[in-house]
C-alpha positions in Angstrom: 126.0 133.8 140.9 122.6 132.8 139.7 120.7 129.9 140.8 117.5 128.4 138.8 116.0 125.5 141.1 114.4 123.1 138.5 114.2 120.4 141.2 111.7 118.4 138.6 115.2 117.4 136.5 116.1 115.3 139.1 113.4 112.6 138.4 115.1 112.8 134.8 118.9 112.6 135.7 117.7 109.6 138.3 115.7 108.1 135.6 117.0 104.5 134.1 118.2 105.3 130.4 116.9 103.1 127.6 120.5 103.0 125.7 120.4 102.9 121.9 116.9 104.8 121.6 116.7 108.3 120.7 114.2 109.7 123.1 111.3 109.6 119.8 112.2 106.0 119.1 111.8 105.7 123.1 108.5 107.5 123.4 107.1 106.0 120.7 107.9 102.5 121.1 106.3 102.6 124.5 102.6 101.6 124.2 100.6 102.4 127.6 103.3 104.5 129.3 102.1 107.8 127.0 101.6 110.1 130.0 105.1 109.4 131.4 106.6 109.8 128.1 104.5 113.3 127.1 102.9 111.0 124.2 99.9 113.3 123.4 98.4 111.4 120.5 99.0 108.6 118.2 98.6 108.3 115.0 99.3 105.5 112.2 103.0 106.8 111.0 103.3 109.6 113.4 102.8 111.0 116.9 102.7 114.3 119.1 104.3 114.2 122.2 105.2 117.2 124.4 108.7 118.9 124.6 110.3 117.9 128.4 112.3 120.8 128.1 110.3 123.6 126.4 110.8 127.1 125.0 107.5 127.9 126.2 104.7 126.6 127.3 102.7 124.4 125.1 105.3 123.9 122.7 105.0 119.9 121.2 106.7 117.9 118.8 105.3 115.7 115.7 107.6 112.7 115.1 107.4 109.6 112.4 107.5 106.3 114.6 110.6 105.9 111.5 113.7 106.6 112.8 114.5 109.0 109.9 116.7 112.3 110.2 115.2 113.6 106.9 112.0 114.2 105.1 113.5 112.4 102.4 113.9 109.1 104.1 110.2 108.9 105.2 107.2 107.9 103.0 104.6 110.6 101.6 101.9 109.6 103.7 104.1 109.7 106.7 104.7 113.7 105.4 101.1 114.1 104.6 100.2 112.8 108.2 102.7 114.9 110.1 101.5 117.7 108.3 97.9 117.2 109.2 99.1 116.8 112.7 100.3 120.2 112.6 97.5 121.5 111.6 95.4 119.9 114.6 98.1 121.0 116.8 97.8 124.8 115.6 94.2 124.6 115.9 94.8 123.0 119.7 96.8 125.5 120.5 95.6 128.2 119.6 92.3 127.1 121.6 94.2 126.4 125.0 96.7 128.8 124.4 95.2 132.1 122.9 99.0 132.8 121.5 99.7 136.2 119.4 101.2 133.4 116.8 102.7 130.2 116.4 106.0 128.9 115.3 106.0 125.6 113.7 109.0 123.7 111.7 111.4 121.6 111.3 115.4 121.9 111.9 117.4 119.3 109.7 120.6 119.1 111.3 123.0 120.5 113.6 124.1 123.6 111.8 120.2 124.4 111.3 119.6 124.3 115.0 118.2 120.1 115.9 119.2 119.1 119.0 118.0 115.5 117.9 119.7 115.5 114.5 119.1 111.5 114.2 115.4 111.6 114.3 113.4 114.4 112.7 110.6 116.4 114.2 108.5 118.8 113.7 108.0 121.8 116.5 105.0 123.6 117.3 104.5 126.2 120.0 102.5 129.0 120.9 104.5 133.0 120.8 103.2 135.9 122.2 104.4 139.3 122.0 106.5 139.1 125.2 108.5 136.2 124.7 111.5 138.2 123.9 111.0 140.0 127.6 113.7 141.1 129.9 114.3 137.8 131.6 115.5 136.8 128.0 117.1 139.7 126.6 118.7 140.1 129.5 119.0 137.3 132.0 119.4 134.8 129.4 116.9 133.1 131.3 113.0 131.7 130.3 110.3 131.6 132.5 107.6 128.0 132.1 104.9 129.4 133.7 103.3 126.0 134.0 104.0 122.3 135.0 104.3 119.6 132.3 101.5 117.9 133.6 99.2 120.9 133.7 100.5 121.2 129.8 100.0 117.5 128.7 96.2 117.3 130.6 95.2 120.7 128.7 96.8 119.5 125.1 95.4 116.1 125.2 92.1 117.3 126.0 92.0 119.3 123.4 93.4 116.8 121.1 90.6 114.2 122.0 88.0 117.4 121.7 88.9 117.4 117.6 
């Protein structure tokens, strides 16, 4: 049997749930508690916040403060800003990161892979060469090679750098 310890969860499963929020509508709602919800940057429509259970390290998400589940149901300059949040968050990235590449975009609904379906986001994250390693291929398993915290201090910086 294998065991992962991820004792960091627990704060999360012990944590009071706000019921009736999606965790976007949550984290961005919540003016002055930005570190404790990953909330990176703030913008007028839209806002970067980190992902609290990443595919790799780095990897953020760009959500409208609309609770929208498509591209569609938001306003063009909510689109245009998300958009030019992505490209700050490449460039961010890319800086703290050094990646081989970069996978941003969006998933719009279940069958297409969101596992927030009601609120749309955009993902960005660092690659490198290696993600597909052994402990993925073949222990189904990924390795976060830093804390959240670590992450968060290292991506706002360089957010409030631009």
């Amino acid at each position: 049997m294998e065991h992962l310890w991820t004792p960091w969860r627990s704060t999360y499963m012990k944590s009071k749930k706000d019921v009736g929020l999606c965790v976007f509508c949550r984290a961005g709602s919540a003016h002055g508690n930005d570190e404790e919800n990953l909330v990176i940057l703030r913008a007028n429509f839209s806002f970067i916040m980190l992902n609290r259970y990443p595919y790799t390290t780095g990897h953020l998400m760009i959500a409208p403060f609309q609770h929208a589940a498509r591209l569609q149901e938001i306003a063009e300059e909510t689109a245009l800003e998300m958009m030019h949040l992505a490209r700050r968050a490449e460039a961010v990235i890319q800086q703290a990161y050094n990646p081989d590449g970069l996978n941003i975009g969006l998933n719009l609904g279940e069958a297409a892979g969101a596992g927030i379906e009601q609120h749309l986001h955009l993902h960005a994250l660092p690659r490198w060469k290696g993600d597909a390693n052994f402990m993925t291929s073949i222990g189904q398993t990924r390795i976060i090679p830093e804390l959240l915290v670590d992450t968060y201090t290292k991506l706002k910086t360089g957010f409030s750098a631009l």
